[in-house]
N, C-alpha and C positions, 0 to 999 in steps of 0.2 A: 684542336688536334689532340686527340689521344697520346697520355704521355708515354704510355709504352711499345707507343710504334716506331720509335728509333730501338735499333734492340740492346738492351741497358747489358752492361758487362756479364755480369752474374748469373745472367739463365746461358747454360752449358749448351744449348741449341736452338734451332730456329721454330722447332713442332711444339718443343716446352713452350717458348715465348707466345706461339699463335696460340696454346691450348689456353694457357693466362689471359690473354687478348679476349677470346673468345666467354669465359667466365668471367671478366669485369664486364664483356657491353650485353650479359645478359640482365633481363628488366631486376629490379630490387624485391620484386613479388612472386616471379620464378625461383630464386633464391631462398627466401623464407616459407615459400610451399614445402620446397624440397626437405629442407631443416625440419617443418614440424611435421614429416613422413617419414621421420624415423624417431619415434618416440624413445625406444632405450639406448639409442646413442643421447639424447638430450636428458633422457634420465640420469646416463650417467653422466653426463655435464653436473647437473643438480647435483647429485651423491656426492662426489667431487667436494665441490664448492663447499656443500654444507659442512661437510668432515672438516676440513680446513677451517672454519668459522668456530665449530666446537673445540678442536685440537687447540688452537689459538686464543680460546676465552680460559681453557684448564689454567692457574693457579693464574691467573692475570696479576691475581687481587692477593692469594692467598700467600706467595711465595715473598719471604724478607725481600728487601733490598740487600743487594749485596755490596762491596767496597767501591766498584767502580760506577754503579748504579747512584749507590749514596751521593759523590760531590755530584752530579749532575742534579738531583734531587736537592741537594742544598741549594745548590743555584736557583734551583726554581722557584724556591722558595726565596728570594734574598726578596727587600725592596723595592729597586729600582730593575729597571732592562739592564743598563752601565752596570751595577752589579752583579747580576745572572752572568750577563758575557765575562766576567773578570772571574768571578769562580767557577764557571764552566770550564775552563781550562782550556783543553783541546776537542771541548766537542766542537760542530761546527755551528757557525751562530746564528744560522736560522732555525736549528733545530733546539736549541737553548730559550730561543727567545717563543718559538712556538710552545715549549710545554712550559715555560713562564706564564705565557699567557692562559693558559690551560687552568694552570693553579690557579692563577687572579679569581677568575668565573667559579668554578668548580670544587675548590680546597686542591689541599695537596696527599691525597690517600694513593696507595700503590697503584688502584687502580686507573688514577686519571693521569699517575706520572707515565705509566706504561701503554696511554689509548693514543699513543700519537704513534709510536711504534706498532703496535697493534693495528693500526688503520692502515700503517703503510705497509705490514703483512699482505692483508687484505688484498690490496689493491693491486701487490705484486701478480697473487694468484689469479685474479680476474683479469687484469692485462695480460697477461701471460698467456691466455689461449687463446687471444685473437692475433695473437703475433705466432705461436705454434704453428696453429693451423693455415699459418700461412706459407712459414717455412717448412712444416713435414707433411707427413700424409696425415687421412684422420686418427688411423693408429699411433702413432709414432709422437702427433702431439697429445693422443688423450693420458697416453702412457707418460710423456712428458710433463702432464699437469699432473697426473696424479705424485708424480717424484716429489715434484716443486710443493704441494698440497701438504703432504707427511713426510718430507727433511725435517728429521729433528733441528737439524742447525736454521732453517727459515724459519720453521716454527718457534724454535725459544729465541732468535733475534726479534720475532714477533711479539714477545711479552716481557722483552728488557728496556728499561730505560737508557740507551744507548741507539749511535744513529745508524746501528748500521743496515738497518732493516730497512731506513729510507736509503741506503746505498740500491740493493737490491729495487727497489721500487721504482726509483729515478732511473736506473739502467734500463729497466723493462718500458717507461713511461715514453722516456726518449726515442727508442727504439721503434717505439709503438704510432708516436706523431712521424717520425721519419718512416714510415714502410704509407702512412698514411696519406702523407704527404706527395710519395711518388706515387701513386695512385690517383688523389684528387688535389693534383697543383694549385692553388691558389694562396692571396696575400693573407686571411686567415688564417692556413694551415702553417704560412712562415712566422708569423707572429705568434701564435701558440708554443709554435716551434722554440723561438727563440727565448720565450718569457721561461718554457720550461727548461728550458737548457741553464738561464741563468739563476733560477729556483735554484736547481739542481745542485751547483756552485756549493749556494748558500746552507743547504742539507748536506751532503756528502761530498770527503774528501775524494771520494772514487770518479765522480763527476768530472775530473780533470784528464782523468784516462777515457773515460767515454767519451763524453763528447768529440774528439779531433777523427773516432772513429765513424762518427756519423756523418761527421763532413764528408769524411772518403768515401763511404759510401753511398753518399746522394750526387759527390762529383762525379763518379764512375756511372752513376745512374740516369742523372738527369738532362735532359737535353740541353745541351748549348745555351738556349734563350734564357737559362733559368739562373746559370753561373752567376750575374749580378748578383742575384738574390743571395746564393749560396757565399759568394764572400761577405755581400752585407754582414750575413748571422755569423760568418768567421769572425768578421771583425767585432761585431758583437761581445763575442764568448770570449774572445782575447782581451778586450776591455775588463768585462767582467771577474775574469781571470786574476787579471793585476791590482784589480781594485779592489777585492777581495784579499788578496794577497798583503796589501797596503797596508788595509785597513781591519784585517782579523790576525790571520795565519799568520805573518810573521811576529808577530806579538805571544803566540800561542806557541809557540817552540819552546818545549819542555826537555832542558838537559837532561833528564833525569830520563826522560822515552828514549832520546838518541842514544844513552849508554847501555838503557833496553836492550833495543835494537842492533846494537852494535856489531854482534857477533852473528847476525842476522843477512849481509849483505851479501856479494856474489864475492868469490874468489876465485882471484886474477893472477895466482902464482904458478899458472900452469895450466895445461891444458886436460891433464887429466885431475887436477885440483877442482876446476871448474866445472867439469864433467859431474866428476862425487859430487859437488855441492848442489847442482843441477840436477842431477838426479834424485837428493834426499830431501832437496823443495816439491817436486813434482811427485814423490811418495806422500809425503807432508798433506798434498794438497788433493788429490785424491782419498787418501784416507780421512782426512778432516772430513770431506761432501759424503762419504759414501760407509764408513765402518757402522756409520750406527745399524745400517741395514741389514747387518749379516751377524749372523751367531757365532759365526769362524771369526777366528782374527784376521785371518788371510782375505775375507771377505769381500774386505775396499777395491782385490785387485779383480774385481767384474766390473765395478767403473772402470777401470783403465780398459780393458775389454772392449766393454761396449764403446766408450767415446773412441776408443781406435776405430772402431767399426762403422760409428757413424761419423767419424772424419773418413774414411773409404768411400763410404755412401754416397758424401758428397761430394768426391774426386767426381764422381760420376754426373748424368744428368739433375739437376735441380736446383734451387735455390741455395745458392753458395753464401750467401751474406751474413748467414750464420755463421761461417767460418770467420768475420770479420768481428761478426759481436760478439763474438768469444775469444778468440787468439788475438784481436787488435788490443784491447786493454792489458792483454794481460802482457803483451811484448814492450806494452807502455811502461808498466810494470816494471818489468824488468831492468829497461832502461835506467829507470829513475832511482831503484836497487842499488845500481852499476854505480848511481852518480852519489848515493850513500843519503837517497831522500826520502826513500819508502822500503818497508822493507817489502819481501817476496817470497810469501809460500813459508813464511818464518817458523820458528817451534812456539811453544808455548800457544797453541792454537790460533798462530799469527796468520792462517788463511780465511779468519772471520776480515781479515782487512782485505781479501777482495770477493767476497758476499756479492758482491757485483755480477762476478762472471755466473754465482750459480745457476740461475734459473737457465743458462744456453747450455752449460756443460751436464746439465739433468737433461736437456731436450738433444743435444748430440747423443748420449747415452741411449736416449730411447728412439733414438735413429737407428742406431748401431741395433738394438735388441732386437728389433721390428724388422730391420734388415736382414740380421740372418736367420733369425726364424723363417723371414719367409720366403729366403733362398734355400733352407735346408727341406721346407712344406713343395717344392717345388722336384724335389730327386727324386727318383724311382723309390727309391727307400723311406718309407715313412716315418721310419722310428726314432731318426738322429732329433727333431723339429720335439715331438715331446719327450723325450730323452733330455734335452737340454734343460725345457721348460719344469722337466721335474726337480735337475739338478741345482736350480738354481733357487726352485721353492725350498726345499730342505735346506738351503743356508741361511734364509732368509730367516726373519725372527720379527712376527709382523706383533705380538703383544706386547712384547717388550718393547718395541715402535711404538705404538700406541704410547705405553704407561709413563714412558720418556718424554714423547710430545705434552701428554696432560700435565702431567708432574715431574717438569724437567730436573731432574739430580747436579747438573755443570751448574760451577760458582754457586752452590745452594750455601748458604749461610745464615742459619736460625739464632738474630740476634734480638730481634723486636723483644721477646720472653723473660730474655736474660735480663737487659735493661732494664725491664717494670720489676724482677724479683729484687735486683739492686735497687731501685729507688724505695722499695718498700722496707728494707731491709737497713739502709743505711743509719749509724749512728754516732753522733757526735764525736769529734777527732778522728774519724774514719777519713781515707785517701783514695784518692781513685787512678789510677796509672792506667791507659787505652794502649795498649796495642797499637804498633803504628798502624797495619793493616785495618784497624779494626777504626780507628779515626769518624771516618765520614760516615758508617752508617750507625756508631754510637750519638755522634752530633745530631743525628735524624733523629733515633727513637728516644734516646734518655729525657723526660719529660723536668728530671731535675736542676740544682742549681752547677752551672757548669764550673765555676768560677773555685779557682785551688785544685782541677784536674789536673795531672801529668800527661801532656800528652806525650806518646812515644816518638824518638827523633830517628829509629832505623829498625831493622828486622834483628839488627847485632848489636844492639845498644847495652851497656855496662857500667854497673857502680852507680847506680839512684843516686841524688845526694839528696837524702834524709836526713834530716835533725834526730840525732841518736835520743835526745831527753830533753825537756822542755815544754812549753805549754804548744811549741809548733810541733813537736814530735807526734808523728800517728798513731793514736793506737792501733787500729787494724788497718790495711791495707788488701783495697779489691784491683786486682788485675781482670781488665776486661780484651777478651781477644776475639778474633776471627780472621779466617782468610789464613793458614797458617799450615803445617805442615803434621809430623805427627804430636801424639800428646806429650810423647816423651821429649820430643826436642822442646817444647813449648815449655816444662819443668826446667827445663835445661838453661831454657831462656832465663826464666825467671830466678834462677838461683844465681845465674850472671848480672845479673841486672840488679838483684838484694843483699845477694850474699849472704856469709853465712849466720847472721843474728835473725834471721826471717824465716819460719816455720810453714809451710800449707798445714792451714788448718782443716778446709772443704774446698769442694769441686763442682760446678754446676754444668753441663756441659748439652751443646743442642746442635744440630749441625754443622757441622764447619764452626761454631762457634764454642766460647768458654769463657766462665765466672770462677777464680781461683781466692780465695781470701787469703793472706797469709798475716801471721801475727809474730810479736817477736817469741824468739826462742825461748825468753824465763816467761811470758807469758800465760797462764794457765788458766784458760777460757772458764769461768763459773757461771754453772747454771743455776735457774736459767735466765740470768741477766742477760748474760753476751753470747747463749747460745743461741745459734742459728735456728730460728723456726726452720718446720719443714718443709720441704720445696714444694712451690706450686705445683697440681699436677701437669700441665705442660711444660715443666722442667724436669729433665733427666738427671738425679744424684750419678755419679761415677765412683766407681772405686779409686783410689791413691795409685793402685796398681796397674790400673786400666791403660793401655799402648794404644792409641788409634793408626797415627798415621806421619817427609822427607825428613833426613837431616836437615837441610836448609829451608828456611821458609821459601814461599810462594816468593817468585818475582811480582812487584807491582804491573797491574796491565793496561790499558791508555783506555 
């Protein structure tokens, strides 16, 4: 018995559902005839894909590890697996122990730290069109791959060592066995089902919002006979859940994220409190998915546009279940916000923590565009339909798209440089002081002896204690930073933290990154003993005078 002859909630009438009916029981050879008869729709399938593959391999290799990239990288590099998961921190621990094992085969170079992310890029955008074009028309999801393809925010989750790009992955994957599922029921496609659900788990914390979305809607979906099945895997993923919980996540709770976050959660002093706060998450969160797109600043507010539009769209006839793979996680969200467990739509570009919803709120979007273009192509008047279309090229800014994608600038921090100039550089009674910020990815690159570093104990740390004279007394002292705010606060820092017997004597400076030497005050550097050779050419000298960039340092980010 055909499973979509009982008629499943989410088709809005009874002509949709037969025209559905009708397009599954035609043969699998009628289907693929059709497909390769129309060559530049599949061309641009290919075009597509391919862009996304190039856009995705641009700096894989080439780009430092940055602060939050580093301790994952140190993990990976530990020992043992028990090790990895202990200095992984809060990544989640299948995604620790996967690029653990990565290193073991491979080495540990940027490139193989970042191919596990990179693969789940991929995978996102290849899944993603066979679930599209299920839920939209063929316009509406080609236009939706293309969003998902060149998001700068998919694409550089695509070539960070960080999980969240299996977020994005796992949501579409899941998504993709359950639409599969209703379609060709069988004990295969529950097993699939449920092994990837509990994958999912073990990759991404987002996973716990997805998932209970899937159950609903294959409960709402699937016929009666099938319910057992449908609580088996409930029960399943609840299992999993907790045992997961057990035996990682609660161990992984970082004071130091919670007080992050803190100011992060909903407020409940009122109702126009709540309002504001609601309202400056879902600015937050729109602008995160959409500013890079546009040359205006205002830009972001044509996502809001278009997702309004194709939430309209789907008020109407069609596959509504998008409404569910997009709004159900995110009211999960919410929820969990309220209870002060996640945060939601946060600042500090805290809507990479639900990367999850993007690939549906790019395919609503391109619902809504595709909708009223082709209600405006449909008026007596023809000019509103490319009138729009113009006005929306001219805000758009597709090279700078590009140059972002290949050579993403977010958290770039050029520290690999600095380190090899410092270990060449170093001389006896010399000290080394790390930047707290700068910690884990000096631990990666610095090839030297680590043993008598100071490591830094906060972004506001004060009064070194230094041995004024002595054979422990330094003679020079290197400050090494990154991840930091501007140059001037960073002097500022550093005068707090030496005080006033401590001189800059030179500056080495690379993105987001800096080598400061300071010597003491009577001091009087003779050449050319103790003078500083010249800096590599891949190190940029700075002037003393030189301003980059907050008063307060960067907050740390999970």
């Amino acid at each position: 018995m055909p499973l979509l002859t009982q008629p499943p909630f989410f088709y809005s009438n009874r002509e949709e559902q037969e025209e559905r009916e009708r397009q599954l029981s035609k043969p699998a050879g009628n289907n693929q005839a059709a497909a390769a008869g129309i060559p530049p729709f599949a061309l641009s399938l290919v075009g597509i894909w391919g862009a996304a593959i190039i856009l995705r391999l641009g700096d894989l290799s080439a780009r430092n590890l940055w602060t939050d990239e580093a301790w994952v990288a140190l993990a990976a590099l530990a020992a043992t697996p028990g090790e990895a998961l202990t200095l992984g921190r809060s990544t989640p621990p299948f995604y620790t122990l996967a690029v653990w094992g990565l290193v073991q085969v491979f080495g540990g170079s940027e490139a193989i730290l970042r191919s596990l992310s990179f693969a789940f890029g991929l995978g996102t955008v290849f899944l993603f069109w066979f679930i599209a074009r299920r839920l939209a028309s063929p316009a509406a999801a080609l236009l939706g791959l293309t969003l998902v393809a060149v998001s700068p925010v998919l694409v550089y989750f695509s070539k960070e060592l960080k999980q969240y790009s299996g977020d994005a992955f796992f949501a579409v994957l899941v998504v993709w066995l359950a639409e599969n599922l209703q379609e060709h029921p069988g004990k295969g496609g529950w097993l699939v089902l449920a092994l990837s659900g509990v994958g999912a788990l073990g990759f991404s914390h987002g996973a716990v919002f997805v998932l209970p979305v899937i159950l609903a809607v294959l409960w709402l979906n699937l016929p009666r006979s099938q319910r057992p099945w449908l609580a088996g895997l409930g029960a399943l993923w609840g299992l999993a859940v907790a045992a997961f919980y057990v035996i990682f996540y609660r161990h992984q709770v970082d004071p130091q994220l919670v007080d992050y976050w803190a100011g992060e959660f909903p407020d409940f002093s009122g109702l126009v409190a709540f309002l504001a706060w609601l309202g400056g998450a879902l600015g937050r969160y729109f602008h995160y998915f959409f500013s890079y797109f546009f040359s205006v600043s205002c830009g972001w507010l044509w996502g809001v546009v278009f997702t309004a539009l194709g939430l309209g769209a789907l008020a109407r006839p069609g596959p509504r279940r998008l409404l569910l793979y997009w709004g159900g996680p995110l009211l999960l969200t919410l929820a969990a916000a309220a209870l002060h467990r996640y945060p939601f739509m946060a600042r500090y570009n805290g809507s990479r923590l639900l990367l999850f919803s993007a690939p549906w709120l790019y395919l609503l979007a391109a619902i809504g565009l595709t909708a009223i273009l082709s209600r405006l192509r449909r008026r007596p008047q023809r000019w509103p339909a490319p009138a729009l279309a113009i006005l929306i090229l001219i805000t758009l800014q597709p090279l700078a798209l590009v140059q972002e994608d290949l050579h993403p600038q977010a958290n770039r921090q050029e520290l690999k440089p600095l380190a090899a100039y410092l270990q060449s550089h170093l001389l006896p009674g010399d000290r080394i002081y790390v930047y707290y910020h700068a910690i884990y990815p000096f631990k990666y690159y610095f090839r030297g002896d680590l043993e008598g570093v100071c490591w830094g104990k906060s972004c506001v740390e004060t009064n070194l204690d230094l041995p004024a004279s002595g054979p422990a007394s330094p003679r020079r002292l290197w400050l090494v930073a990154a991840h930091f705010g501007e140059l001037a606060s960073l002097r500022q820092f550093a005068t707090r933290l030496l005080g006033p017997n401590w001189r800059e004597e030179t500056i080495k400076r690379q993105q987001n990154a800096a080598l400061l030497l300071f010597v003491p005050q009577d001091c009087i550097m003779a050449a050319p003993q103790n003078a500083l050779p010249g800096a590599p050419r891949s190190v940029t000298s700075v002037p003393l005078t030189e301003k980059a960039c907050p008063k307060t340092p960067l907050p740390p980010r999970p």
